[in-house]
ZAPASE-737264 format. One record per residue: residue in one letter; x, y, z of N, C-alpha, C, O in turn; residue number from 0. Coordinates in steps of 0.1 Angstrom, whole numbers, plus 5000, padded with zeros to 4 digits. Layout:
# ZAPASE-737264
 r  nxx  nyy  nzz caxx cayy cazz  cxx  cyy  czz  oxx  oyy  ozz   k
 a    X    Y    Z    X    Y    Z    X    Y    Z    X    Y    Z NUM
...
END
This chain:
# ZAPASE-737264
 r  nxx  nyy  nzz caxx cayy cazz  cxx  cyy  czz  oxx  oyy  ozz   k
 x 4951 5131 4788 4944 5125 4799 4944 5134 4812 4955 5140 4815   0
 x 4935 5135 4817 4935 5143 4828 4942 5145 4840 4936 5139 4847   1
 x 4952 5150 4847 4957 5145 4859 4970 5141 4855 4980 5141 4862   2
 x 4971 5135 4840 4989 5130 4835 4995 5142 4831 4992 5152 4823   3
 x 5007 5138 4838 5014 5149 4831 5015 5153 4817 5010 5143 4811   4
 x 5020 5166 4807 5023 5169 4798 5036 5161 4791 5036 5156 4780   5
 x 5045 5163 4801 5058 5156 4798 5063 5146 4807 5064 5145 4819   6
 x 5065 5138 4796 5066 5122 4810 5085 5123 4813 5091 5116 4821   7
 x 5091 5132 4806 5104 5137 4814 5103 5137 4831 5110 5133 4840   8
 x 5090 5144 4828 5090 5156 4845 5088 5144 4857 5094 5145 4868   9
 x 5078 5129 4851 5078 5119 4859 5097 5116 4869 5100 5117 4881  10
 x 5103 5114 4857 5115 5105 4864 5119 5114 4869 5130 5111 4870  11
 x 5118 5127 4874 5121 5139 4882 5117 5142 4891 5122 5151 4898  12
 x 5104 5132 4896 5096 5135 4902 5098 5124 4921 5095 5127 4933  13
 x 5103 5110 4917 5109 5103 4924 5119 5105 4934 5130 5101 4932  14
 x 5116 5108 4942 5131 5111 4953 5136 5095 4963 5128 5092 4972  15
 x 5145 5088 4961 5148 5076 4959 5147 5076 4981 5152 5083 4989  16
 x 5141 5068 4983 5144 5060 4995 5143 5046 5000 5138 5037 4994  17
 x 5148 5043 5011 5151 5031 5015 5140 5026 5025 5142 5028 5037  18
 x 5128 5018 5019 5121 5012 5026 5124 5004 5035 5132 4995 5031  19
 x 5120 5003 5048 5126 4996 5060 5117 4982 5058 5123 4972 5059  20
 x 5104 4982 5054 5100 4969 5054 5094 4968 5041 5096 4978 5033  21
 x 5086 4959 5036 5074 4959 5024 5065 4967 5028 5068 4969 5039  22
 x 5052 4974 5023 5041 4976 5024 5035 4965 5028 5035 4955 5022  23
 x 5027 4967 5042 5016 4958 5044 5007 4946 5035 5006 4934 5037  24
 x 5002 4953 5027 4993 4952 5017 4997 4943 5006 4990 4935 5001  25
 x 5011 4945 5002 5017 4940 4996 5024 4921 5001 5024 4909 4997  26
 x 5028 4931 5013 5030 4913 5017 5024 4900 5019 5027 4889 5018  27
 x 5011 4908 5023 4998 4897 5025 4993 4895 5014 4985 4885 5015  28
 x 4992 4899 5002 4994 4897 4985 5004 4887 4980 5003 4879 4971  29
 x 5014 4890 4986 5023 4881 4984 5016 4865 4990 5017 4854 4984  30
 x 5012 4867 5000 5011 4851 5011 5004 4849 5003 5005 4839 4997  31
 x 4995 4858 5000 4982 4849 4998 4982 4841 4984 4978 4829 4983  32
 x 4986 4848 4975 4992 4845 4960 4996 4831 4961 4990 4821 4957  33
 x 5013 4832 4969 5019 4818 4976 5007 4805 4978 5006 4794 4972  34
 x 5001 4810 4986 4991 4797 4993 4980 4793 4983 4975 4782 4983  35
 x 4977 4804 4975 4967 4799 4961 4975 4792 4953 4969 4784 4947  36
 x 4985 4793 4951 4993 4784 4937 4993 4769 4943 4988 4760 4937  37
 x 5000 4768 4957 5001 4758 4958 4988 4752 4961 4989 4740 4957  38
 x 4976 4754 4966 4965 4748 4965 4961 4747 4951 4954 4737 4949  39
 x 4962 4758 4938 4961 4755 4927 4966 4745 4923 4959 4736 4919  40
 x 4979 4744 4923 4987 4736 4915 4985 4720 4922 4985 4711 4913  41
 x 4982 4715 4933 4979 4705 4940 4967 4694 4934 4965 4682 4932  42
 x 4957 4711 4933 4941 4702 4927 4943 4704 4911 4935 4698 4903  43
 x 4952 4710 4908 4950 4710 4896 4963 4691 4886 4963 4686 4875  44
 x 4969 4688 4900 4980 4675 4896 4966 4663 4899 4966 4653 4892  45
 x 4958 4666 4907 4949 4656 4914 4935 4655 4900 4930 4644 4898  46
 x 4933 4663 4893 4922 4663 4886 4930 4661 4870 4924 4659 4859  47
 x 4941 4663 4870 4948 4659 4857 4950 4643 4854 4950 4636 4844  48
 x 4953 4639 4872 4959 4626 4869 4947 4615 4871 4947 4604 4866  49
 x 4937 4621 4881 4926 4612 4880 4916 4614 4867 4908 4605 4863  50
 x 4917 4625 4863 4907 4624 4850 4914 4623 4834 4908 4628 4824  51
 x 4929 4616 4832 4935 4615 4821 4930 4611 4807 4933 4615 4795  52
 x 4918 4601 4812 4913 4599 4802 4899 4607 4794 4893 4601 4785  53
 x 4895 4617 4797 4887 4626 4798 4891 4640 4797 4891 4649 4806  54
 x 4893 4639 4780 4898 4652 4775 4892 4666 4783 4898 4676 4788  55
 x 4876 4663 4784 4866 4677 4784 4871 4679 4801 4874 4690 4806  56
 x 4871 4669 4807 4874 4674 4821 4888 4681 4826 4890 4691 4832  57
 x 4898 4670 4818 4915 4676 4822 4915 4688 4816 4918 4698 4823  58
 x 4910 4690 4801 4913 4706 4797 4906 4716 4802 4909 4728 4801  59
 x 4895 4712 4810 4887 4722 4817 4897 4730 4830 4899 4741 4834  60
 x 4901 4718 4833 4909 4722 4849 4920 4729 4845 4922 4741 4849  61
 x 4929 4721 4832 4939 4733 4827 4938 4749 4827 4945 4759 4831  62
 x 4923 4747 4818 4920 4761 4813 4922 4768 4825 4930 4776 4828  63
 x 4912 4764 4832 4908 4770 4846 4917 4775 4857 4914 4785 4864  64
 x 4932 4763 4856 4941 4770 4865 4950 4782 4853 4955 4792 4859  65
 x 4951 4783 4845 4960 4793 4836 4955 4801 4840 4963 4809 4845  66
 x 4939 4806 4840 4937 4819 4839 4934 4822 4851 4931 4834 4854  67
 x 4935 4812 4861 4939 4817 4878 4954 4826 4879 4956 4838 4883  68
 x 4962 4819 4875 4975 4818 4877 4979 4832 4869 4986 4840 4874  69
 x 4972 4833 4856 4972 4846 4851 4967 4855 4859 4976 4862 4864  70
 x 4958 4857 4862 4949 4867 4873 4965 4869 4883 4972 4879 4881  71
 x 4968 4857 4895 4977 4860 4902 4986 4869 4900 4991 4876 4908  72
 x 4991 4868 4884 5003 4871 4880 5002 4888 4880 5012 4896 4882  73
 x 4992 4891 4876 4992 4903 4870 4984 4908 4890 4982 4919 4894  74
 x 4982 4901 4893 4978 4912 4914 4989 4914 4917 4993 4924 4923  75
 x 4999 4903 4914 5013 4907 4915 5023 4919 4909 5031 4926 4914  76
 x 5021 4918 4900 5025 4927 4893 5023 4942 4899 5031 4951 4900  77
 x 5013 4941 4902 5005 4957 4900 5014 4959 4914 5023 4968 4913  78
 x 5013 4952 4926 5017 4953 4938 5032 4956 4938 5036 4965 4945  79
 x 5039 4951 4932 5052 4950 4929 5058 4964 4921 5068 4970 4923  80
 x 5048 4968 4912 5049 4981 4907 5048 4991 4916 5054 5002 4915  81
 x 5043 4989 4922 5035 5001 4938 5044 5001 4945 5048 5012 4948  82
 x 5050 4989 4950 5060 4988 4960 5076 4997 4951 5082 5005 4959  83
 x 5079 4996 4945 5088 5001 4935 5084 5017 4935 5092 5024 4939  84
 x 5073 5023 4931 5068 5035 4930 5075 5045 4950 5080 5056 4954  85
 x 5068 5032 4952 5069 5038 4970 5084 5040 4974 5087 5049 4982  86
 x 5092 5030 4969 5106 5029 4969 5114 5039 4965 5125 5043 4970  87
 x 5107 5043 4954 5113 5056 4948 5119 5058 4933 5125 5068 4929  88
 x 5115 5048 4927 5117 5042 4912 5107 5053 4907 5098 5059 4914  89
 x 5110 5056 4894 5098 5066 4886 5092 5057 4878 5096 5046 4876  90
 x 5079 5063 4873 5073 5057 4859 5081 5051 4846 5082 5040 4841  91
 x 5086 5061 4843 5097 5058 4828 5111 5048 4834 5119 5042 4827  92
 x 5111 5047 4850 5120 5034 4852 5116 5019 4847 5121 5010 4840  93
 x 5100 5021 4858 5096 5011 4854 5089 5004 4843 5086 4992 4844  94
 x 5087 5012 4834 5083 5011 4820 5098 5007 4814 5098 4995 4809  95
 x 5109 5014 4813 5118 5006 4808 5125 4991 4809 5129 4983 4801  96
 x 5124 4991 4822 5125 4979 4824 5117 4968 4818 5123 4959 4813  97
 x 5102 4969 4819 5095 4958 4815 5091 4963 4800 5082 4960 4792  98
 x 5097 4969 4799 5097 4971 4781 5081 4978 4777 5076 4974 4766  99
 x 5077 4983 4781 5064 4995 4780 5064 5008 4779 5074 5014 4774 100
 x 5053 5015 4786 5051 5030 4782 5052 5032 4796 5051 5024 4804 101
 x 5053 5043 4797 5051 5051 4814 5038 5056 4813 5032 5056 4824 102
 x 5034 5058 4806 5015 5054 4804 5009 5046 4808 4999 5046 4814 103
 x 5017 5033 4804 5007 5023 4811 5010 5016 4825 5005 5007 4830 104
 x 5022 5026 4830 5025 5017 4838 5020 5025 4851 5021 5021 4863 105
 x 5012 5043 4844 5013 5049 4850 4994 5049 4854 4989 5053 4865 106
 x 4986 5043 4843 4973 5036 4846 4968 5027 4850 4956 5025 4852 107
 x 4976 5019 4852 4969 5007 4861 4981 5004 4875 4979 4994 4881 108
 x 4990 5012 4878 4991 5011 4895 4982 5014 4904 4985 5012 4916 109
 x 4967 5021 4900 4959 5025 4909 4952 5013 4910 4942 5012 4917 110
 x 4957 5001 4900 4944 4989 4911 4955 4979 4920 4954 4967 4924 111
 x 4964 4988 4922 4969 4982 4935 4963 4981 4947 4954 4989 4949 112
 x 4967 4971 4958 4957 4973 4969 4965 4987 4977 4959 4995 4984 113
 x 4981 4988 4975 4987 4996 4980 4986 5005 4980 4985 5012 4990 114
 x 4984 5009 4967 4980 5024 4959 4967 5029 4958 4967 5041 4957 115
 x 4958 5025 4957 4944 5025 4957 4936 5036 4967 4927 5044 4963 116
 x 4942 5034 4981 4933 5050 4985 4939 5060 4980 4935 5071 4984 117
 x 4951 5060 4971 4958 5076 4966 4950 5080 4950 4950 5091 4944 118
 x 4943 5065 4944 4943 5065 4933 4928 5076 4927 4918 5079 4934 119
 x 4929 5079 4914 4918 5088 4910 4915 5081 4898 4925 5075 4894 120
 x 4906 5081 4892 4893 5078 4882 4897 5085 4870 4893 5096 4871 121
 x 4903 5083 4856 4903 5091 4848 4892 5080 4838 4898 5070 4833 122
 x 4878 5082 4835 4872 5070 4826 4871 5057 4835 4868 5056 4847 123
 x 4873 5050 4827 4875 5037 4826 4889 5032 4839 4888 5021 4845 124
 x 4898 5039 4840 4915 5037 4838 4913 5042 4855 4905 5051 4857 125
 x 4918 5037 4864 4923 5045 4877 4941 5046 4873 4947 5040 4865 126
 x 4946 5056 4883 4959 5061 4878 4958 5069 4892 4948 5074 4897 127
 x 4979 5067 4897 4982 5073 4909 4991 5083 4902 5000 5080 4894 128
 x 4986 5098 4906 4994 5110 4903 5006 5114 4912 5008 5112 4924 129
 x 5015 5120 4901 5027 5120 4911 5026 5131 4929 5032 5130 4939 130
 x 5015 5139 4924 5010 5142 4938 5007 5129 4949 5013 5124 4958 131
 x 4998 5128 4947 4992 5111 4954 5004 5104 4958 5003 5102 4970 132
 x 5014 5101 4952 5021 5093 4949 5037 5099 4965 5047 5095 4971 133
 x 5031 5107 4965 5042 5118 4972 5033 5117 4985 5038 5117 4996 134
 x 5020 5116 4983 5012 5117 4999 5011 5101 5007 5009 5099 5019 135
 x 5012 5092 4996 5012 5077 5000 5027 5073 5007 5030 5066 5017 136
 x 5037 5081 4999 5053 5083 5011 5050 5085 5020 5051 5075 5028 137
 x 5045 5097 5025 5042 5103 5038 5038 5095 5050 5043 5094 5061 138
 x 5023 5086 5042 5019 5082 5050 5025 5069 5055 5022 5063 5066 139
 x 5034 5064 5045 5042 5051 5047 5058 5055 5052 5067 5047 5051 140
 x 5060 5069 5057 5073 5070 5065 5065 5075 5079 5071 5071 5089 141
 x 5053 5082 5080 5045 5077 5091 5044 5064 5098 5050 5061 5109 142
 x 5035 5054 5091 5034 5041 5096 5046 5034 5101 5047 5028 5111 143
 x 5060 5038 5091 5071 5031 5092 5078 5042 5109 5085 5036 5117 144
 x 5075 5052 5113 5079 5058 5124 5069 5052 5140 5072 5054 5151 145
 x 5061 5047 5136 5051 5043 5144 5058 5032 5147 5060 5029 5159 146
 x 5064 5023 5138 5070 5008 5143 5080 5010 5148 5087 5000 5148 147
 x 5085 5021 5154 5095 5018 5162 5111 5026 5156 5122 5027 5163 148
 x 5108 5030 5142 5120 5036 5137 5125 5049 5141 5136 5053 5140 149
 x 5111 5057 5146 5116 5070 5151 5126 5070 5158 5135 5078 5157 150
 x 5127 5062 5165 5138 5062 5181 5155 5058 5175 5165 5058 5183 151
 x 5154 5054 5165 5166 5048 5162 5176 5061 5155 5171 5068 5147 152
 x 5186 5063 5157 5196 5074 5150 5194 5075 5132 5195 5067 5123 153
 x 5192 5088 5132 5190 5091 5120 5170 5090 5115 5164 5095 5105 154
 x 5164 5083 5125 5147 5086 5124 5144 5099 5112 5150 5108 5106 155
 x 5128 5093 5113 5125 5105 5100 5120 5115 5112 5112 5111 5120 156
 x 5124 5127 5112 5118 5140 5114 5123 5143 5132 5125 5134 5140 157
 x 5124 5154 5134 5129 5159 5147 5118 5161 5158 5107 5165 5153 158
 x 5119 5159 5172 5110 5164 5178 5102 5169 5176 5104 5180 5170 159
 x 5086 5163 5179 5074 5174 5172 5071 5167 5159 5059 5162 5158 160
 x 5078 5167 5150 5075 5170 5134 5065 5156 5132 5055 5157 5125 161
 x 5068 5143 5138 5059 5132 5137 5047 5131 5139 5042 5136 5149 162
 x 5036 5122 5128 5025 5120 5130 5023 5116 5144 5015 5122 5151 163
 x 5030 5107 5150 5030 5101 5162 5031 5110 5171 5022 5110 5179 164
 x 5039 5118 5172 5044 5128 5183 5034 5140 5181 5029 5143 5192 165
 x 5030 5147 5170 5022 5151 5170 5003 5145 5179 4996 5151 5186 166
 x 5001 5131 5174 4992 5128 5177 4990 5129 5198 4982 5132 5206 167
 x 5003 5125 5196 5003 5126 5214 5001 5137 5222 4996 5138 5233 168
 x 5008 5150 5210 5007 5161 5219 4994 5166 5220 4992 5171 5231 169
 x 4985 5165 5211 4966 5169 5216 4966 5160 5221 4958 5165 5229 170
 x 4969 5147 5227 4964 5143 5239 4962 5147 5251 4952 5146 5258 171
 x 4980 5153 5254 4984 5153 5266 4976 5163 5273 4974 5159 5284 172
 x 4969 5176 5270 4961 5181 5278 4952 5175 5283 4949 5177 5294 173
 x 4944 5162 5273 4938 5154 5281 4925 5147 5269 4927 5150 5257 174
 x 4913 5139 5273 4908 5129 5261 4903 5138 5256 4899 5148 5261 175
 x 4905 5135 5238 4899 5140 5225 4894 5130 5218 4900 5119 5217 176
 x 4883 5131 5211 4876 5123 5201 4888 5125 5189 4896 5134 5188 177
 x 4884 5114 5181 4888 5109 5166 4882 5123 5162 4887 5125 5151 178
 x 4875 5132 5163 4873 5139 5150 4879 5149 5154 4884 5155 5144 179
 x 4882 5154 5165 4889 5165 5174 4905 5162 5170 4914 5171 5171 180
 x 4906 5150 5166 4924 5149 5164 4928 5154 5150 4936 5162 5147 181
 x 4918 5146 5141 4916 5144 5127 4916 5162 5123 4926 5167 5117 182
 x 4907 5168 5126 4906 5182 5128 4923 5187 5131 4928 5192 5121 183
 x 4928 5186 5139 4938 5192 5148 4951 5192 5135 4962 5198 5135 184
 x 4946 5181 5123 4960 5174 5119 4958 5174 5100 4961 5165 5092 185
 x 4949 5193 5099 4944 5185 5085 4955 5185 5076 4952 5184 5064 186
 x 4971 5186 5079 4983 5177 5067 4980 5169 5067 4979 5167 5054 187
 x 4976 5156 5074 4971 5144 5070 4960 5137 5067 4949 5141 5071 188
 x 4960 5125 5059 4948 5119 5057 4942 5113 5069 4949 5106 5077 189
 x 4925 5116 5068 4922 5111 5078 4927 5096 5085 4930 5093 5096 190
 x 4926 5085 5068 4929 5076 5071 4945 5073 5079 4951 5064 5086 191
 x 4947 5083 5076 4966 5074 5084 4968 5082 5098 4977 5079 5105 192
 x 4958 5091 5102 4957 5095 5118 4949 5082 5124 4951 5077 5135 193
 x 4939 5080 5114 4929 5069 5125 4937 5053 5128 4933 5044 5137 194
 x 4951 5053 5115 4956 5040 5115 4967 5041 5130 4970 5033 5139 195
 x 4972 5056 5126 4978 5063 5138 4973 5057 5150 4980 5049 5156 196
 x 4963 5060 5155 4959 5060 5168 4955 5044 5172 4955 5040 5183 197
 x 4949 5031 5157 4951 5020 5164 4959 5013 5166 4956 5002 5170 198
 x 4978 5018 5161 4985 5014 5164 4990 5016 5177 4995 5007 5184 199
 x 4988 5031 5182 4995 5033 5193 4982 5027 5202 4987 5026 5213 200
 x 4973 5024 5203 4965 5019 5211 4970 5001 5211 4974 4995 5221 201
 x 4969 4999 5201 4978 4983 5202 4989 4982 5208 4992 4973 5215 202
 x 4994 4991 5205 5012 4993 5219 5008 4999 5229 5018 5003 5235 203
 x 4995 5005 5235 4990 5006 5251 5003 5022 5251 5007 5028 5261 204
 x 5006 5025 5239 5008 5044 5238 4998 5051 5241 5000 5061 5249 205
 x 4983 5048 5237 4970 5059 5241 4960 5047 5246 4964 5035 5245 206
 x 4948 5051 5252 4941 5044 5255 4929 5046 5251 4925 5058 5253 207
 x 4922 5038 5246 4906 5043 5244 4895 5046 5258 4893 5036 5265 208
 x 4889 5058 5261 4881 5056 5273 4869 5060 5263 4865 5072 5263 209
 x 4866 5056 5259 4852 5058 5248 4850 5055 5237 4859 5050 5230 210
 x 4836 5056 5231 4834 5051 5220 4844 5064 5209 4837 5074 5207 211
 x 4852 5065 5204 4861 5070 5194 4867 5082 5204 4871 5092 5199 212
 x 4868 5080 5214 4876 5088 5223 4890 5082 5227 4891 5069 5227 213
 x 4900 5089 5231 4913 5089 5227 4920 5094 5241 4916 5105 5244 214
 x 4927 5088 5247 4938 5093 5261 4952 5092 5262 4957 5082 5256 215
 x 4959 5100 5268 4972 5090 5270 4971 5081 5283 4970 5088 5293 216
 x 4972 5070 5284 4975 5056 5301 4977 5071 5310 4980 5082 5308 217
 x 4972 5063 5321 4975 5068 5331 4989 5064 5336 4993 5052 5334 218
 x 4995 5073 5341 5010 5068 5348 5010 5069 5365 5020 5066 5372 219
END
């Protein structure tokens, strides 16, 4: 397959283990959301069992109907929960052993995660996050995680300078730059995690917008 490695050795080699400060975004609101469909499943599904008992074709309908919700959920979960583990620092052949599978498959279908998904590539039919990909979605998620506030704390990821953040500031400070003038300024990164960059620090009143995709630091 294109893009998979030769040797699925080289996977569990390929993980360098760290300590996620929060969940993935993506993940957690996957989680709520999951939560709040069961129990609205499970609710209409007590309400349509108990009022339609005597009406095989209706109760088994609703049955059918919540299983293969509940299945669907189980497996958005899944995939998310595998991603989240990937990002954590778990390898393929971990988590294939655990759930008793291949690192093949566990290594084809994390790209329909919602987490994994802008890293993921097309082989056929199959999306699949490469252990490259997989190494750039760290990045951008020890970015995001420095934006919330962890840089400042002892032991932060990266020294003076080295942050997407701190970087993003320093083309500021001469003075306003457009989104494509930063994006340009910063091609280590994906565009997308500069532009997520900038509306966070704009949400914490770090940069200011004076334009339509133009960029400042506040006035002091």
């Amino acid at each position: 397959m294109p893009g998979y490695p030769d040797n699925l050795d080289s996977l569990s080699q390929m993980s360098r283990p760290i300590k996620l400060r929060r969940a993935p975004q993506f993940t957690v609101d996957i989680v709520d959301d999951a939560r709040a469909s069961l129990v609205e499943l499970l609710r209409d599904l007590e309400a349509i069992t108990r009022d339609n008992a005597d009406d095989i074709e209706v109760w088994a309908s609703a049955v059918t109907t919540a299983g293969w919700e509940i299945a669907r959920l189980g497996q958005w979960l899944g995939l998310e929960g595998e991603a989240a583990l990937l990002l954590g620092g778990a390898s393929y052949p971990e988590i294939a052993e655990h759930q008793g599978t291949s690192a093949s498959n566990v290594y084809n279908r994390v790209g329909r995660s919602l987490t994994l998904a802008p890293y993921a590539r097309a082989a056929g039919s199959v999306a699949h996050v490469s252990a490259e990909a997989l190494e750039e979605a760290r990045r951008d998620y020890a970015a995001e995680t420095v934006i919330e506030g962890d840089a400042a704390a002892p032991g932060g990821v990266g020294e003076a300078g080295e942050t997407l953040v701190e970087k993003v500031l320093a083309i500021l400070r001469p003075g306003p730059s457009t989104t494509a003038e930063i994006v340009a300024a910063l091609p280590e990164y994906r565009r997308s995690s500069v532009l997520s960059t900038l509306s966070v620090l704009a949400r914490r009143d770090a940069v200011t917008r004076v334009g339509h995709g133009v960029y400042a630091l506040p006035d002091h």
